[in-house]
MDTraj code that builds the backbone (N, CA, C; nanometers):
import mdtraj as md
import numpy as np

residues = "UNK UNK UNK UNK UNK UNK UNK UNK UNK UNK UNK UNK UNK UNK UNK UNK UNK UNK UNK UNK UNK UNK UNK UNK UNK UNK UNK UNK UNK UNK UNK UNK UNK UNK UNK UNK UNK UNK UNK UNK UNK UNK UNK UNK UNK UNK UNK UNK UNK UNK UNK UNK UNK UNK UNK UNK UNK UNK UNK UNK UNK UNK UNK UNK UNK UNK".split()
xyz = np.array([
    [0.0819, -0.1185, 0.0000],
    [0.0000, 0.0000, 0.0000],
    [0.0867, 0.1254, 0.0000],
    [0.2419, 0.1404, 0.0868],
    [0.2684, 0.2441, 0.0554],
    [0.3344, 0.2985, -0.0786],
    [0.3205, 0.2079, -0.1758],
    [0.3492, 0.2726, -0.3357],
    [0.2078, 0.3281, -0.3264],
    [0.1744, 0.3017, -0.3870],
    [-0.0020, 0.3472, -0.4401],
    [-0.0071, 0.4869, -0.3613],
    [-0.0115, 0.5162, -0.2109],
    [0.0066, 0.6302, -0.1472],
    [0.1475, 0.7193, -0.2190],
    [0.2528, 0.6721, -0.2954],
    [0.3288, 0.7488, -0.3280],
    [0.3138, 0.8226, -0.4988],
    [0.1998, 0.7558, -0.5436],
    [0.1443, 0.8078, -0.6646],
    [0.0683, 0.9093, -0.6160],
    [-0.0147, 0.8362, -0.5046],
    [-0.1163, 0.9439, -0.4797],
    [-0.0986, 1.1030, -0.4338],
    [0.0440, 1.1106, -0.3933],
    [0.0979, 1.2335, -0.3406],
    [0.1273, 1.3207, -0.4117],
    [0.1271, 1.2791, -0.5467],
    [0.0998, 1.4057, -0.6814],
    [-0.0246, 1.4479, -0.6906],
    [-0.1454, 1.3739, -0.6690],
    [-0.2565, 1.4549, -0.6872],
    [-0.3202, 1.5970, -0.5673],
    [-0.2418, 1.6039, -0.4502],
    [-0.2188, 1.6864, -0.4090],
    [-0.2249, 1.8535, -0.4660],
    [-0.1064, 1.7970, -0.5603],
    [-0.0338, 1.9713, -0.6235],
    [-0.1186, 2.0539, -0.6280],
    [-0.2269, 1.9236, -0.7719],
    [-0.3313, 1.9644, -0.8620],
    [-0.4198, 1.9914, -0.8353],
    [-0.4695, 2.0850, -0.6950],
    [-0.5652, 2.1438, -0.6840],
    [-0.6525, 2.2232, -0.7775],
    [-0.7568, 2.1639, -0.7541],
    [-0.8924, 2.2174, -0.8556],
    [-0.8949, 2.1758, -0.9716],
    [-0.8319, 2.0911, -0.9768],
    [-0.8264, 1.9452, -1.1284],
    [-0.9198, 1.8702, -1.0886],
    [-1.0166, 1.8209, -1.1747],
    [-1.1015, 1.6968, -1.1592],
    [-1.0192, 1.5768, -1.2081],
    [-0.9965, 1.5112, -1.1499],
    [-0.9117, 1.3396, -1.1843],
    [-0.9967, 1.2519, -1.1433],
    [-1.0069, 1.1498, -1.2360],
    [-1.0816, 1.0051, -1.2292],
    [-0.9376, 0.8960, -1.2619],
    [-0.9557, 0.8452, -1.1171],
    [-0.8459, 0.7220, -1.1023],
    [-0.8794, 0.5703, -1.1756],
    [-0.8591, 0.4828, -1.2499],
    [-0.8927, 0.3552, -1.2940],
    [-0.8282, 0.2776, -1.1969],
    [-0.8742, 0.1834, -1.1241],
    [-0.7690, 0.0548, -1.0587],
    [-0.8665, -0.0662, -1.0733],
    [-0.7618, -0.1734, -1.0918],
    [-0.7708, -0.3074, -1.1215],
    [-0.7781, -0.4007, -1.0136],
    [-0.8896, -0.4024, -0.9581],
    [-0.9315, -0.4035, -0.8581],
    [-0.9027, -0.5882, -0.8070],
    [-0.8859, -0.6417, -0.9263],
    [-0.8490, -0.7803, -0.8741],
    [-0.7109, -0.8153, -0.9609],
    [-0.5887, -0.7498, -0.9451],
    [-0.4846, -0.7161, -1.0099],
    [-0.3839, -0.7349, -0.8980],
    [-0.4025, -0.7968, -0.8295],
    [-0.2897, -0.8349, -0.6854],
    [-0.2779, -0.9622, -0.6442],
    [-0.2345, -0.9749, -0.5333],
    [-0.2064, -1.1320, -0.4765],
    [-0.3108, -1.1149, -0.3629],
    [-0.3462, -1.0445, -0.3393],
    [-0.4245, -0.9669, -0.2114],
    [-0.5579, -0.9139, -0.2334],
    [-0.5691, -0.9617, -0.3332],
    [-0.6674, -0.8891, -0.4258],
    [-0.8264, -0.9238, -0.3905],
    [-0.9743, -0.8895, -0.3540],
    [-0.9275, -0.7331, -0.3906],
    [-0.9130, -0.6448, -0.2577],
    [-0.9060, -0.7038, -0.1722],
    [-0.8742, -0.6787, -0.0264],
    [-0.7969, -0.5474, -0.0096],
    [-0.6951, -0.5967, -0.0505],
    [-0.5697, -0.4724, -0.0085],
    [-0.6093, -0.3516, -0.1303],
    [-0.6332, -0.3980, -0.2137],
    [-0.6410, -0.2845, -0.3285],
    [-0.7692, -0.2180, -0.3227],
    [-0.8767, -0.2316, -0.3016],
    [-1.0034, -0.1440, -0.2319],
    [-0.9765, -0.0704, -0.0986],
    [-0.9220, -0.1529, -0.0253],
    [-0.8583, -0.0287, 0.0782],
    [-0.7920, 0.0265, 0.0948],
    [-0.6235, 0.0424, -0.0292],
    [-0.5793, 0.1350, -0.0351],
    [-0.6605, 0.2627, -0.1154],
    [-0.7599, 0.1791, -0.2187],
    [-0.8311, 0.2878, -0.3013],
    [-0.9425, 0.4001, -0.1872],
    [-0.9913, 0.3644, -0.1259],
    [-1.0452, 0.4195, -0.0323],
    [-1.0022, 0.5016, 0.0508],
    [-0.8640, 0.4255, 0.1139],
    [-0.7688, 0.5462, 0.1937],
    [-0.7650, 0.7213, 0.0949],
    [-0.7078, 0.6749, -0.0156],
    [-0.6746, 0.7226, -0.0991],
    [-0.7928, 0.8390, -0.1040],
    [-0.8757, 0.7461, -0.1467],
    [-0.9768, 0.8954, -0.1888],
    [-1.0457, 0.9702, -0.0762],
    [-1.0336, 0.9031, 0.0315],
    [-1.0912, 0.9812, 0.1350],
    [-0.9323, 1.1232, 0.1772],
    [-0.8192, 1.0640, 0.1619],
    [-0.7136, 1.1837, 0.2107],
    [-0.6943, 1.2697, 0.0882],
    [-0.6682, 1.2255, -0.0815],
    [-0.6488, 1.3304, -0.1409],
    [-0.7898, 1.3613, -0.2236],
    [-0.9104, 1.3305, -0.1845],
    [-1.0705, 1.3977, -0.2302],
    [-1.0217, 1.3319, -0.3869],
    [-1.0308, 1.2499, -0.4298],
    [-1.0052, 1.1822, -0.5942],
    [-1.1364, 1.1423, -0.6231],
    [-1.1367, 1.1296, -0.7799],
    [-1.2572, 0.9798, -0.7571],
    [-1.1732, 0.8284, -0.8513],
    [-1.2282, 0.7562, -0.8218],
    [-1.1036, 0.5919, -0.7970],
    [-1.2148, 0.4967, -0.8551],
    [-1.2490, 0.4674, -0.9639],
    [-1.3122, 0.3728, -1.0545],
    [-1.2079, 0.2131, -1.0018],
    [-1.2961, 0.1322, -0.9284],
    [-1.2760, 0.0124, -0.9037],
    [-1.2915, -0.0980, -1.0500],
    [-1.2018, -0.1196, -1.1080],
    [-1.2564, -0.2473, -1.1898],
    [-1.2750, -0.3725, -1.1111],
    [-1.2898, -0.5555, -1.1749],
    [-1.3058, -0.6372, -1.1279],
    [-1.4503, -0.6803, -1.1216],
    [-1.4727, -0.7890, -0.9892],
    [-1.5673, -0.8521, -0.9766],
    [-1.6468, -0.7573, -0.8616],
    [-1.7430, -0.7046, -0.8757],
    [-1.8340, -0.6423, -0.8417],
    [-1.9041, -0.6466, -0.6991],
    [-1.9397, -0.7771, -0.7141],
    [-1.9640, -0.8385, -0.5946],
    [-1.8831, -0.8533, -0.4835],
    [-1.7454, -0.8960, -0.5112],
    [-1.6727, -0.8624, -0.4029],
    [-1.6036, -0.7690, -0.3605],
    [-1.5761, -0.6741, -0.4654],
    [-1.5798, -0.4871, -0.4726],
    [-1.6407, -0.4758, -0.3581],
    [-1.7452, -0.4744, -0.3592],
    [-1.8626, -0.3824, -0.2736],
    [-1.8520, -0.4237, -0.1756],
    [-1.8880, -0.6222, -0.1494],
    [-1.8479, -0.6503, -0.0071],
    [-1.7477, -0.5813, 0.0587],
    [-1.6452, -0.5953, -0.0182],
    [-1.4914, -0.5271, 0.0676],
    [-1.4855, -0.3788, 0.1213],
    [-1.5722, -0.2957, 0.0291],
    [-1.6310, -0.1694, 0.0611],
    [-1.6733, -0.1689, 0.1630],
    [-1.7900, -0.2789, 0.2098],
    [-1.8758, -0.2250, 0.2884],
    [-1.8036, -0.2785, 0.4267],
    [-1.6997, -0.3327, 0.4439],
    [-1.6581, -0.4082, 0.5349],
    [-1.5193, -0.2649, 0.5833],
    [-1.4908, -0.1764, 0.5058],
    [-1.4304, -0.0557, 0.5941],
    [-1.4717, 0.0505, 0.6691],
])
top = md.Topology()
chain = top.add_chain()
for i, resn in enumerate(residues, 1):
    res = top.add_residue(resn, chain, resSeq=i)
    for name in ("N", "CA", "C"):
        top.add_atom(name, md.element.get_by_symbol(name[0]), res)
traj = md.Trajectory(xyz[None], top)
């Protein structure tokens, strides 16, 4: 997780940019566990919006479980 937080520290700068993030939401070993909750960290500290790909169903579970 702390790469992903070190991308995310550019969107900072760009205040008053609208950015839409893509992630591959079942693209890990951890998947999609770790990668929905770094996406989440993420958009809750730098205000983004973070398009989850993957399986849907367990997207959301994992959502609803932070």
């Amino acid at each position: 997780m702390k790469k992903i937080y070190n991308v995310f520290k550019y969107f900072k700068i760009m205040k008053g940019v609208t950015m839409k993030v893509v992630v591959d939401g079942m693209g890990g070993d951890n998947s999609p566990e770790a990668i929905v909750e770094g996406c989440v960290l993420a958009q809750k500290e730098y205000d983004i919006d973070i398009i989850i790909t993957g399986q849907e169903d367990l997207n959301k579970k994992r959502i609803r479980k932070i």
